[in-house]
N, C-alpha and C positions, 0 to 999 in steps of 0.2 A: 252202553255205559262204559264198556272198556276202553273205546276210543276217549269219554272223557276223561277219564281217570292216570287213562295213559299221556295225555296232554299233559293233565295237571302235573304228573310225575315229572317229564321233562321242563316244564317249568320249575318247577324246585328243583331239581341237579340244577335248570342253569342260572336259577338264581344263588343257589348256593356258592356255585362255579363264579361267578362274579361279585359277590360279595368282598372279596379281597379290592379288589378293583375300586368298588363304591368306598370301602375305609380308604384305599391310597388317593382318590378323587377327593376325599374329606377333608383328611391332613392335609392336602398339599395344594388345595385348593388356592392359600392363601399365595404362595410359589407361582402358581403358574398365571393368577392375577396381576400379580406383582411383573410377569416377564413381559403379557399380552402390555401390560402399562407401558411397560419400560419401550418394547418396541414400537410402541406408537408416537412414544414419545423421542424416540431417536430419528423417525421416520417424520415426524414435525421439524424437524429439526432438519436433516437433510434439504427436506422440501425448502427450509425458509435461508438454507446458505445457499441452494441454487439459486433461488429468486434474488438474493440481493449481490452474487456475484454477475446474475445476467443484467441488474440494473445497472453495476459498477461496467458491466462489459458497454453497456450502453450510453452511459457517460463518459466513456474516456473514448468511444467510437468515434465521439461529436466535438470533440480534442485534438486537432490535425498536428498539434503542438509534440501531443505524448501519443501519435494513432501508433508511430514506428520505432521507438524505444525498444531495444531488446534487455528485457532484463535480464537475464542469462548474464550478459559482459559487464550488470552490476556487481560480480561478484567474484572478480578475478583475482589472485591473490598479489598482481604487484599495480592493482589500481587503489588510490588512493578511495578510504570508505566518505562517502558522499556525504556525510549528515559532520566530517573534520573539513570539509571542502563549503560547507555551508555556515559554520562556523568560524571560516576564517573569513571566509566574503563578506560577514554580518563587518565581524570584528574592525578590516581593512576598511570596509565602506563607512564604520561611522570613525575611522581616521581623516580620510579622505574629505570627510563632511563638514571634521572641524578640522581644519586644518589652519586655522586664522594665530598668528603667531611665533609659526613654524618657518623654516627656512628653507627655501626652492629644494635644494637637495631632498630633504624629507619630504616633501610633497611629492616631487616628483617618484621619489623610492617609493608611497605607500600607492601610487597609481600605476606603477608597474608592476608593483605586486599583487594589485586588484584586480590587474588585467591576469596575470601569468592566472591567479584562481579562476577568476571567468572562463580561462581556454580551456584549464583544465576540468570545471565542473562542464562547460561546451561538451568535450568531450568525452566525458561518461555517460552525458544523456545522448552522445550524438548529435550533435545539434551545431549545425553549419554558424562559423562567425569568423571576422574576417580582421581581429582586434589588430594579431602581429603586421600588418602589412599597408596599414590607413596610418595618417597621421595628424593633427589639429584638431579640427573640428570636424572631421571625416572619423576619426577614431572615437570624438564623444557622440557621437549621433552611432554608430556600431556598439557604443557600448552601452548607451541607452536601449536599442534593441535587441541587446543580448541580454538586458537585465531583465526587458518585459517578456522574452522565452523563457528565460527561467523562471520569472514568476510567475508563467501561467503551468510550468510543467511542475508548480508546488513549492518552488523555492524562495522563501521570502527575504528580500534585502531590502537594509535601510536605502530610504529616498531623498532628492534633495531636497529642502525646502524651494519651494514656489521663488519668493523673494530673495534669497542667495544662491547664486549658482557658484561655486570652487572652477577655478580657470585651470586648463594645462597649464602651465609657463613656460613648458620646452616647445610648445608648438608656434 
């Protein structure tokens, strides 16, 4: 009987010994619910920005347009910001578009300065064109394929209509 007794004994000191324990388990039980929540739910979250950054990885892979972009030289401080470069392209473009009543000078001034924007948006994505050095109908067929790079690397400009095309007149 003394080995029972003496069990039982140790069992009450260490129940007693741990009683603080089981009150701070009680109280704060709602706390440490609240944390396991909260990290699983940050851990949801991690998980669902990798998967959709390896999707975006995977769509722009399949992009031979934007595969070689470096964004890094987006953001240089004496490069003009790209979204005042897409903005003036839109602007220039639907100059260009109507340009019906205008006088050659003026035409020809808002298509060099559609181009000058073309070389220089060209040149923040990179992107090879050969606008300064063509001339006629060599320079609208360059600038037609400069307008479909850029608008497949996101950049949206107005287009011409089907049934009127606007002519060089210096060419």
């Amino acid at each position: 009987m003394a080995g029972g007794s003496a069990l039982t004994l140790i069992l009450a000191i260490l129940a007693v010994a741990c009683l603080p324990v089981a009150f701070a388990l009680l109280f704060c039980l709602d706390e440490i619910a609240d944390r396991v929540a909260c990290g699983w739910a940050e851990w949801r979250e991690r998980r669902r920005e990798r998967r959709t950054i390896a999707r975006l990885d995977r769509a722009l892979a399949a992009d031979p347009a934007t595969r070689d972009i470096d964004l890094t030289e987006l953001d240089r401080a004496d490069r003009r910001p790209l979204e005042l470069l897409a903005a003036d392209l839109r602007r220039l473009g639907r100059h260009r578009l109507a340009a019906g009543g205008r006088s050659v000078v003026w035409h020809s001034s808002v298509i060099e300065a559609y181009d000058d924007r073309l070389r220089a948006a060209c040149r923040a994505l990179e992107i090879p064109e050969h606008l300064a050095e063509l001339t006629g109908v060599d320079r609208e067929i360059e600038r037609v394929r400069v307008e479909g790079v850029l608008a497949a690397a996101g950049l949206t400009l107005p287009t011409t209509p089907a049934d009127r095309r606007p002519r060089d007149r210096r060419a």
